[in-house]
C-alpha positions in Angstrom: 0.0 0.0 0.0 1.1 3.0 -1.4 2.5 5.3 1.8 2.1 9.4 1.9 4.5 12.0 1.9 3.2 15.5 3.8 4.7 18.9 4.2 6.3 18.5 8.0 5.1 21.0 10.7 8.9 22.5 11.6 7.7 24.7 14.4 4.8 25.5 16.5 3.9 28.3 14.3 4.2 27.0 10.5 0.8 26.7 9.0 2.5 26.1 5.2 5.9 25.4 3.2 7.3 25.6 0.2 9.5 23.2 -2.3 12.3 24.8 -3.7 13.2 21.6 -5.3 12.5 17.9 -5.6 15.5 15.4 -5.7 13.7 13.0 -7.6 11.5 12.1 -10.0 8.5 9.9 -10.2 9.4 7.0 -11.4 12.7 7.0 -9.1 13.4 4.4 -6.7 14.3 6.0 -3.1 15.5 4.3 -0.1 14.5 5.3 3.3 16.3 7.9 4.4 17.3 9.7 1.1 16.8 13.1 0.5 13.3 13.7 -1.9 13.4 17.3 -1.5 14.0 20.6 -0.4 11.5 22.7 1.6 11.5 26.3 3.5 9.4 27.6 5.9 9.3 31.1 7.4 12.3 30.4 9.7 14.4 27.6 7.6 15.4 25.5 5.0 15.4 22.3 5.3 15.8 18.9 2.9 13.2 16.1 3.3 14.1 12.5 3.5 12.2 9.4 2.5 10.7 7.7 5.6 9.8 4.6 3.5 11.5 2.7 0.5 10.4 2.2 -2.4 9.0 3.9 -6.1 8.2 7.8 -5.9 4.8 7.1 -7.7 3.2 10.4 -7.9 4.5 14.1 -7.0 1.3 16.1 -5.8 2.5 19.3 -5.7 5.8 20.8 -7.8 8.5 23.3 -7.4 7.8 26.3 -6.4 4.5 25.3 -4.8 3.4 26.4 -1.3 1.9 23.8 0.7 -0.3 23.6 3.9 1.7 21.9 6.6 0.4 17.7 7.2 -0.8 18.2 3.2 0.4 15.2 1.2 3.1 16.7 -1.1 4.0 13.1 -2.7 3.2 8.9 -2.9 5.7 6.4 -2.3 4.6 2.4 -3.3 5.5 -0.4 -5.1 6.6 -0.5 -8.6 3.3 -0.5 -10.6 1.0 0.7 -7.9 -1.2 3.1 -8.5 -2.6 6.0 -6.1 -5.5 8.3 -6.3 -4.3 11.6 -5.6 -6.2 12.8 -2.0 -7.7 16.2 -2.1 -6.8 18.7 0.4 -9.7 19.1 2.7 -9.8 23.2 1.6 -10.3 22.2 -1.9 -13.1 19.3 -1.1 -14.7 21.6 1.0 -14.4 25.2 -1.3 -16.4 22.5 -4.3 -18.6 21.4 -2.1 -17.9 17.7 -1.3 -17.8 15.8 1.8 -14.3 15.5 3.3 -13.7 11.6 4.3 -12.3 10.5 7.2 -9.4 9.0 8.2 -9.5 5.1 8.3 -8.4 6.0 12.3 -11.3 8.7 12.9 -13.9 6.1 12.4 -16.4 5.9 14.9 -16.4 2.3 16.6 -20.2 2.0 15.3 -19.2 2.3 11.7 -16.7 -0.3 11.9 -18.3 -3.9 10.7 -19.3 -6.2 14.1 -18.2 -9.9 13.1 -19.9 -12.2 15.4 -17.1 -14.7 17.4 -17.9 -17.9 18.6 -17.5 -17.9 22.8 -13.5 -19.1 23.0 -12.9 -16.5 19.9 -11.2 -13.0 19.8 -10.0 -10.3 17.6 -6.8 -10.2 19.9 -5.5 -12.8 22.2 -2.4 -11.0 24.2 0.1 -13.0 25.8 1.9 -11.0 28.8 0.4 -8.6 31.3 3.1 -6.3 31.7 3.3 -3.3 29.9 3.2 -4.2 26.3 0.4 -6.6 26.8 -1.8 -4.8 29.4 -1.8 -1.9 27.5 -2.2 -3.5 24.3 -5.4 -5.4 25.3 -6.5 -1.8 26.4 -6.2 -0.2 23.6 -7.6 -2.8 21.5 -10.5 -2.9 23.5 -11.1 1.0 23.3 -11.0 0.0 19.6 -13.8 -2.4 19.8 -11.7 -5.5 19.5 -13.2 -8.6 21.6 -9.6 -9.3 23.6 -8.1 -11.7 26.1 -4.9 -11.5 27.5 -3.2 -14.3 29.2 -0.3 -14.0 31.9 1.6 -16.8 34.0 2.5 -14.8 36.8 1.6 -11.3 38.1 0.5 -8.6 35.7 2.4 -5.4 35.3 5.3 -7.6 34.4 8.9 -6.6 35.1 8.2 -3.1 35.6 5.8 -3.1 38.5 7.3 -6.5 40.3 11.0 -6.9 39.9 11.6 -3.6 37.8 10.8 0.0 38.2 8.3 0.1 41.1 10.6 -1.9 43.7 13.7 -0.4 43.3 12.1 3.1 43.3 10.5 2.2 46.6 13.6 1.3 48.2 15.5 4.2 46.6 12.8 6.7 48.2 14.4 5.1 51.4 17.6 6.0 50.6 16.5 9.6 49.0 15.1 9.9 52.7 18.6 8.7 55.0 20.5 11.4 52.4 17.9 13.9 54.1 18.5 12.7 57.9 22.3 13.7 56.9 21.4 17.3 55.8 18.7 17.9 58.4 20.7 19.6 61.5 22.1 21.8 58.6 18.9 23.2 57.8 18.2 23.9 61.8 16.2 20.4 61.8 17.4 19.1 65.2 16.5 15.8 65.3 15.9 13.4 68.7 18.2 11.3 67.8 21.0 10.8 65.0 20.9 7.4 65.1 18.7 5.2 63.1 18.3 1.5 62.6 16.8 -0.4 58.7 14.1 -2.5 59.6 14.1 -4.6 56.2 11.3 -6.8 57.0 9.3 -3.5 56.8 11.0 -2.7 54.3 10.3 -5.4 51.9 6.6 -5.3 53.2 5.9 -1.6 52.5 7.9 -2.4 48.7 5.2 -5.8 48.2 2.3 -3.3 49.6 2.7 -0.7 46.6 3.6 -3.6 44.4 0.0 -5.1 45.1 -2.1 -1.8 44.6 -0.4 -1.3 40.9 -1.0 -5.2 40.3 -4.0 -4.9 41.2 -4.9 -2.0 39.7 -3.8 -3.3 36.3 -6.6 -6.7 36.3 -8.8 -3.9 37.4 -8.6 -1.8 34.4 -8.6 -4.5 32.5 -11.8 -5.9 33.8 -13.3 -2.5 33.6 -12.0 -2.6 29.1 -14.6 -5.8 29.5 -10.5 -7.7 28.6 -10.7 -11.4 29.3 -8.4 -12.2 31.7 -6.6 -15.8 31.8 -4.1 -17.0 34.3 -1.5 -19.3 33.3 1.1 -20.2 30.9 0.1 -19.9 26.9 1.7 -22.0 24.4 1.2 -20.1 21.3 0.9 -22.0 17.6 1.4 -20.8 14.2 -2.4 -21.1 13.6 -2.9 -18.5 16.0 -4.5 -20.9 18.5 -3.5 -20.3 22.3 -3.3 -23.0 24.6 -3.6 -22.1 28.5 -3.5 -25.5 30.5 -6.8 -27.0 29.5 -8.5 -24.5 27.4 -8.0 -23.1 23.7 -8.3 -19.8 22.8 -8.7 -18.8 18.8 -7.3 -15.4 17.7 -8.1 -13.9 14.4 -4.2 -11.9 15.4 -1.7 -12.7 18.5 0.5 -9.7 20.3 3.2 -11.5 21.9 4.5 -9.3 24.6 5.8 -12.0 26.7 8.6 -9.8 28.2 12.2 -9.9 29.5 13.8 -11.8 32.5 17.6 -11.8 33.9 20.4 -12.0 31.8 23.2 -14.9 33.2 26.8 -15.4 32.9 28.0 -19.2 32.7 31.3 -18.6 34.9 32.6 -21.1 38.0 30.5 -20.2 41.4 28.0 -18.3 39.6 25.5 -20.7 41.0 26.3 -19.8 44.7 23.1 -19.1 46.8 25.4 -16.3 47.8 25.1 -14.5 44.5 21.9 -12.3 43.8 19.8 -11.3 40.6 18.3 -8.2 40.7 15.3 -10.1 41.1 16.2 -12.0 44.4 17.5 -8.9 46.6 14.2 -7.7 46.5 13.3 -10.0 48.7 16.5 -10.0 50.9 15.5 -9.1 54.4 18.8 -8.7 56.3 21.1 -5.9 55.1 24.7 -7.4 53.8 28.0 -6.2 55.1 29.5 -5.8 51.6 28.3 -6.0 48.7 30.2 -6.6 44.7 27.8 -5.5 42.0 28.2 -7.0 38.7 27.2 -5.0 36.0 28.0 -1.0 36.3 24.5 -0.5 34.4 21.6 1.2 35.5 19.9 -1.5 38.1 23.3 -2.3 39.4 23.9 1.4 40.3 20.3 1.7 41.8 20.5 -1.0 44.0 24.0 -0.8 44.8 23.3 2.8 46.0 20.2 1.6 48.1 22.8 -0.9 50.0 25.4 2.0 50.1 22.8 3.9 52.1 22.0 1.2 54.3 25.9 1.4 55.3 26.7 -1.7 53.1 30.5 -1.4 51.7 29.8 -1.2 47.9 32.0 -2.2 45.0 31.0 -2.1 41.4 32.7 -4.4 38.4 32.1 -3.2 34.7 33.3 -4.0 31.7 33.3 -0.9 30.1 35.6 1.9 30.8 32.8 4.0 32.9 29.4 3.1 34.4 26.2 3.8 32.6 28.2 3.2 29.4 24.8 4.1 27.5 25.0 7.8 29.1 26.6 10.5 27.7 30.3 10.5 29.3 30.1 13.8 31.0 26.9 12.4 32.9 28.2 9.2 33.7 31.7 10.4 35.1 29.7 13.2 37.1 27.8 10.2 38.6 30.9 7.6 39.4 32.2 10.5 41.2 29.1 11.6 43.0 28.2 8.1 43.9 32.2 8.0 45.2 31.1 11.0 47.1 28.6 9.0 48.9 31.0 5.6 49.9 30.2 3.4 46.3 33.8 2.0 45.3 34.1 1.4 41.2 36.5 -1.3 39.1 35.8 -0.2 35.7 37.0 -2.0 32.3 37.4 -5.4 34.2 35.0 -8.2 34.4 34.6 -11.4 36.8 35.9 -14.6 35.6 35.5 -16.8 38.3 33.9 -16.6 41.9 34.9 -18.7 45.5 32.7 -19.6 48.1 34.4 -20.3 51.3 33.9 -19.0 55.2 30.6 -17.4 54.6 32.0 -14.7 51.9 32.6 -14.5 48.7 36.3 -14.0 46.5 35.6 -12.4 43.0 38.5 -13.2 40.9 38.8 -10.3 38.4 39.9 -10.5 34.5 42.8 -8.3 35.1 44.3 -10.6 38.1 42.5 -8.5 41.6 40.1 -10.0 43.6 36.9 -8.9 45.0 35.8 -9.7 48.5 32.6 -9.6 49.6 29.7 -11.3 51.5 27.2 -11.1 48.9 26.9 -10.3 44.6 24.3 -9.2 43.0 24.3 -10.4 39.3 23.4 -7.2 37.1 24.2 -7.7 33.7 20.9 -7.0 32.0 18.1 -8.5 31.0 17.2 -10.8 27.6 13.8 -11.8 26.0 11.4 -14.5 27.3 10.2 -16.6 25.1 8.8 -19.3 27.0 5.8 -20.6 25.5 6.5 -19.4 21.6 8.6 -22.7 20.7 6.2 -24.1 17.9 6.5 -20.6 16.5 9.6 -20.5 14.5 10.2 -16.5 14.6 12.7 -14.8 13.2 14.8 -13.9 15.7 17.9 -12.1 15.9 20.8 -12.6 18.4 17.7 -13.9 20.9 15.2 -11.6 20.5 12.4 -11.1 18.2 12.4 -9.3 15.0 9.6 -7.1 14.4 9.1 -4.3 11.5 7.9 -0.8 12.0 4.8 -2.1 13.0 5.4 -4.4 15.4 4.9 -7.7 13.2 6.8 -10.8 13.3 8.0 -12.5 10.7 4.0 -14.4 10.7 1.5 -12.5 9.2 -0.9 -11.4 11.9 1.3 -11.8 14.8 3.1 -8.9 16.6 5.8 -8.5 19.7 6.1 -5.0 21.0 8.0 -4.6 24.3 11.3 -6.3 25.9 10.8 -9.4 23.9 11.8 -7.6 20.8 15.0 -6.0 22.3 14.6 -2.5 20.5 14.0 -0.6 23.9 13.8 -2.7 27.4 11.9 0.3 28.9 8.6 0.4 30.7 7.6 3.6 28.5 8.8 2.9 25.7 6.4 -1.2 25.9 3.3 1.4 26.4 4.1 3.1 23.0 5.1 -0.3 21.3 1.7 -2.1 23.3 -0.4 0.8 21.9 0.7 0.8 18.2 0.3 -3.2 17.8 -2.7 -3.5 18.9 -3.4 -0.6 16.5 -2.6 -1.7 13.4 -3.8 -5.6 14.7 -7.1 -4.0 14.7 -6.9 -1.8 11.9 -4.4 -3.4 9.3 -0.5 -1.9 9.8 -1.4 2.0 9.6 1.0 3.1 12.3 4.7 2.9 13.5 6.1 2.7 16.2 8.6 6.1 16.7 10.3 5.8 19.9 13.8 8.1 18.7 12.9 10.4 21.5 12.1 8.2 24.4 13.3 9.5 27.0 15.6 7.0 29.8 16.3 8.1 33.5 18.6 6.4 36.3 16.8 7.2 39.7 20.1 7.8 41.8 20.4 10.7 44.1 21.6 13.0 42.3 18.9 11.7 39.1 20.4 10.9 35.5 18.2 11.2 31.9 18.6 11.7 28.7 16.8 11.9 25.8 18.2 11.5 21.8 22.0 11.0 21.0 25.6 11.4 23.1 28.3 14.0 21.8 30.2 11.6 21.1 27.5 10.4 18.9 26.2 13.7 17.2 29.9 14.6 16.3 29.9 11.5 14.5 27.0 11.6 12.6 26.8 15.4 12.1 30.5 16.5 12.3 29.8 20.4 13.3 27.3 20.8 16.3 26.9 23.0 19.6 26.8 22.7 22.6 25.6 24.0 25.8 25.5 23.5 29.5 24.3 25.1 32.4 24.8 23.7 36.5 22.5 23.2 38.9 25.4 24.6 41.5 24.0 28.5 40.7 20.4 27.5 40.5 18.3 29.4 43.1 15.7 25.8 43.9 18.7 23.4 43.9 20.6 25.1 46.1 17.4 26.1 48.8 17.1 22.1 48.2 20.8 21.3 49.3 20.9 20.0 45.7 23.1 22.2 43.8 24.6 19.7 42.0 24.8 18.4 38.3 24.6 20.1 35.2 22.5 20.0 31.6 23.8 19.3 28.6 22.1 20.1 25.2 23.0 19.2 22.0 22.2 21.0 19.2 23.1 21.0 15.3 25.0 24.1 13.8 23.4 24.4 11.0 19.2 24.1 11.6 19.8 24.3 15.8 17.6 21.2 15.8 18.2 19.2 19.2 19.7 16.2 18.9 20.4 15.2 22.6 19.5 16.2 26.0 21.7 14.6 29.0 20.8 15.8 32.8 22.3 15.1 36.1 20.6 16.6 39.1 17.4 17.2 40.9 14.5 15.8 38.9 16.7 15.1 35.9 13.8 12.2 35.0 10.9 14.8 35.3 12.9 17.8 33.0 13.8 15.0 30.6 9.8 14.7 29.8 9.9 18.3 28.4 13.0 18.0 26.6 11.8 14.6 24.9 8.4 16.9 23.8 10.1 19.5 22.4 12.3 17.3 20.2 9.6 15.1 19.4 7.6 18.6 18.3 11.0 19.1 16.0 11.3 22.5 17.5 14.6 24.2 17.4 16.8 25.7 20.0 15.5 29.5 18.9 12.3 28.3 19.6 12.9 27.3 22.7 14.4 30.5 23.5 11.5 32.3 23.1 9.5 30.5 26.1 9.3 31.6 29.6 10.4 28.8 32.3 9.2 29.3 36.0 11.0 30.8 38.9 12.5 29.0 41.3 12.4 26.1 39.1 14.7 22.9 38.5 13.7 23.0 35.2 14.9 26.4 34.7 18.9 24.7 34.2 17.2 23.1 31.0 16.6 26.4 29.4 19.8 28.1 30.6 21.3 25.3 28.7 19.5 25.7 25.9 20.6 29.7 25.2 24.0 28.4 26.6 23.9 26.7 22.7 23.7 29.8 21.2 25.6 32.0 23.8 23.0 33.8 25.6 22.6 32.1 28.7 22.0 34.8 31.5 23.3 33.0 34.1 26.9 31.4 32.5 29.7 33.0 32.5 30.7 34.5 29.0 32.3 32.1 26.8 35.9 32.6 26.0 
């Protein structure tokens, strides 16, 4: 099916463009991501690129042409097809003629009603967390008749093992960081000293774990979703086995999720060494501690049992923690988190580990040993797939491969989430979730964009970013700017006793388009929300400019950073 080309929206306030010239011609073959034409708009110029491959069939409007923004400029198909040019809905309406909807505006009543048979559905989903719970949602806002099948506890990763629990526990140490500062702020407490009561603990962390579980069958009960417990097997003719019954879908979203990633070296089996999974449940508090893995569960927890007056040591493999980070962030944070007791062995791994007098000897690559009483085993997580084995999916390096829409390589069948690898974020599942149960209901009419998702590390100080590194954008774009603005002189931050951190914003030199965002300090995963907007809104660092940030404000670091890109920020110190 023949795709559109439109005129882009390049700032809040362009209502139209014009082409100053097309690259091609029809007839041309273009791949994605080749230039098809130039454009300008009140503020810039700008050259297009193809977001599908295939045969320019039809060029809508010429050079020289001015065009309402989101008005289709251009078709791209296969060789052969052919398109019926779409009317602008000014023209339709100036002769008169109903303006048709969009397939997607359709009213639910207008959409055919196919009767199923009791154990049929439009959708069966397979995994609550979520991918799948909001998948069967969304499908069932759509009109779809949905089950959704999980073995375990819905919410999945994030809301058992993942995001929820570890943010509850590092609330706890957000709060002992406080207790430090407090007689500095006149807060004279009773008493200084304090004792972890991890029974507690762990209850209060399974307490808010049970109102999100629960809250998730709830809404799914209220979307009229059936919801089965236990373990699907899933076959190519989209029939779902759960235990006894069979379950017939007309399509399958397999959202199945992610569990802990293992490494096969001597003693790794030791009850003595932790996923991330099982010190959630560890009710004593250890006397030391050797995190494997320098990534961003690793650094969360290890920081919770630094709090807790655990002796902390960190292995990684690369040369820095958070290797996925920009470098400036991820330095600022090793030496924060040194700041706060956390020791760090960087570009060494673990290649064997002893067991012997109740503790622990890691035996490093580089010849150094690690002592400790307990490990936790943070390496990452990989796909599960448990209960797809009759499917034969592509898959590549373990996980499986889906297209822009979230389709596998069977027809009908989609995997948005961690078991597709392409982002192993809670956030980033919702957007994947929403968009496969879209096109399963509709036919494949949307993608799933997730450049600008945005990815935070809850330490104390926080850690986000959104879009590429430097290191990155000097790669890919050569000239670029940058600018950066601390926390240290804001006046919030430092009434907080947090003045620490900076922001970091990337722009290029030629359009000021952003191409990266990278915070360190208070509410770094809140600010990164608006960043991630306002690149996903393609607006440029000028534009920016021109809005007004609140005062006293974290947030108000971001935009400092953002003039600091073109040289105007108030609160920096001139540039030499």
């Amino acid at each position: 099916m023949a795709v559109e080309v439109i005129m882009p929206k390049l700032g809040v306030d362009m209502q139209e463009g014009e082409i100053i010239s097309w690259k091609k011609k029809e007839g041309d073959h273009v791949n994605e991501g080749e230039v098809l034409l130039e454009i300008m708009s009140d503020k810039t110029n700008m050259e297009l690129e193809a977001e599908d491959s295939g045969v320019l069939l039809k060029i809508v409007h010429g050079d020289g042409e001015t065009v309402p923004v989101t008005d289709v400029i251009a078709y791209i198909g296969a060789e052969g097809e052919t398109v019926a040019v779409a009317e602008t809905s000014d023209r339709l309406e100036a002769a008169g003629l109903e303006v048709p909807k969009p397939p997607q505006a359709e009213s639910e009543e207008a959409r055919p009603q196919v009767s199923l048979a009791d154990d049929e559905y439009d959708i069966v989903v397979v995994g609550g967390g979520p991918a799948g719970y909001y998948a069967a949602i969304r499908g069932a806002q759509l009109g779809g008749k949905i089950a959704i099948v999980e073995k375990a506890e819905f919410g999945g990763t994030c809301l058992n093992k993942g995001c929820i629990p570890t943010k509850t526990y590092l609330k706890n140490a957000e709060i002992l960081d406080g207790l430090k500062i407090a007689a500095g702020r006149g807060i004279n407490l009773a008493s200084t000293n304090y004792t972890i009561d991890m029974d507690k603990t762990v209850d209060f962390k399974n307490s808010v774990v049970k109102t999100l579980t629960s809250g998730v069958r709830g809404l799914l009960k209220a979307n009229k979703v059936t919801v089965i417990d236990g373990l699907a097997q899933v076959n190519p003719d989209k029939t779902v086995i759960v235990g006894s019954q069979t379950l017939k879908a007309n399509k399958i979203i397999l959202a199945t999720g992610s569990k802990v990633s293992r490494i096969n070296i001597p003693g790794i089996t030791s009850k003595r060494v932790l996923t991330s999974d099982d010190i959630l449940e560890l009710r004593e508090i250890p006397k030391s501690l050797a995190v494997m893995g320098g990534g961003v569960v690793g650094i969360e927890l290890g920081l919770v049992y630094a709090s807790y007056g655990t002796e902390v040591t960190v292995i990684e493999m690369a040369d820095r923690i958070i290797p996925g980070m920009d470098k400036d962030v991820s330095l600022e944070l090793q030496k924060v988190l040194g700041k706060k007791g956390m020791k760090f062995l960087t570009s060494v791994g673990v290649e064997e580990i002893k067991e012997a007098n109740n503790q622990l000897t890691l035996v490093l690559t580089d010849g150094s040993d690690v002592i400790a009483e307990k490990a936790l085993l943070s390496i990452g997580r990989v796909p599960q797939l448990d209960g797809l084995e009759n499917l034969n999916l592509a898959l590549d390096q373990g996980r499986i491969k889906v297209n822009a829409y979230q389709e596998t390589s069977i027809p009908g069948i989609y995997a948005p989430g961690d078991v597709n690898g392409t982002k192993m974020l809670a956030h980033a599942a919702y957007r994947m979730g929403e968009v496969a149960a879209e096109n399963a209901m509709r036919g494949n009419v949307r993608k799933a964009n997730l450049t600008y998702t945005p990815a935070a590390v809850y330490t104390h100080p926080e850690v986000a970013m959104c879009g590429i590194t430097e290191e990155q954008a000097r790669k890919q774009y050569g000239d670029i700017l940058v600018g950066k603005c601390s926390f240290t002189g804001n006046g919030r931050s430092i009434a907080s006793n947090e003045a620490h951190g900076f922001v970091k914003v990337i722009a290029d030199a030629t359009y000021h388009e952003i191409l990266g965002v990278h915070i360190i300090g208070p509410s770094a995963a809140e600010i990164i929300n608006e960043a991630s907007t306002i690149m996903e809104s393609e607006l440029t660092i000028d534009e920016v400019a021109q809005s007004v940030h609140g005062h006293p404000t974290f947030s108000e670091v971001f935009y400092e950073a953002c003039l600091d890109v073109l040289g105007e920020a108030i609160h920096n110190p001139p540039k030499r």
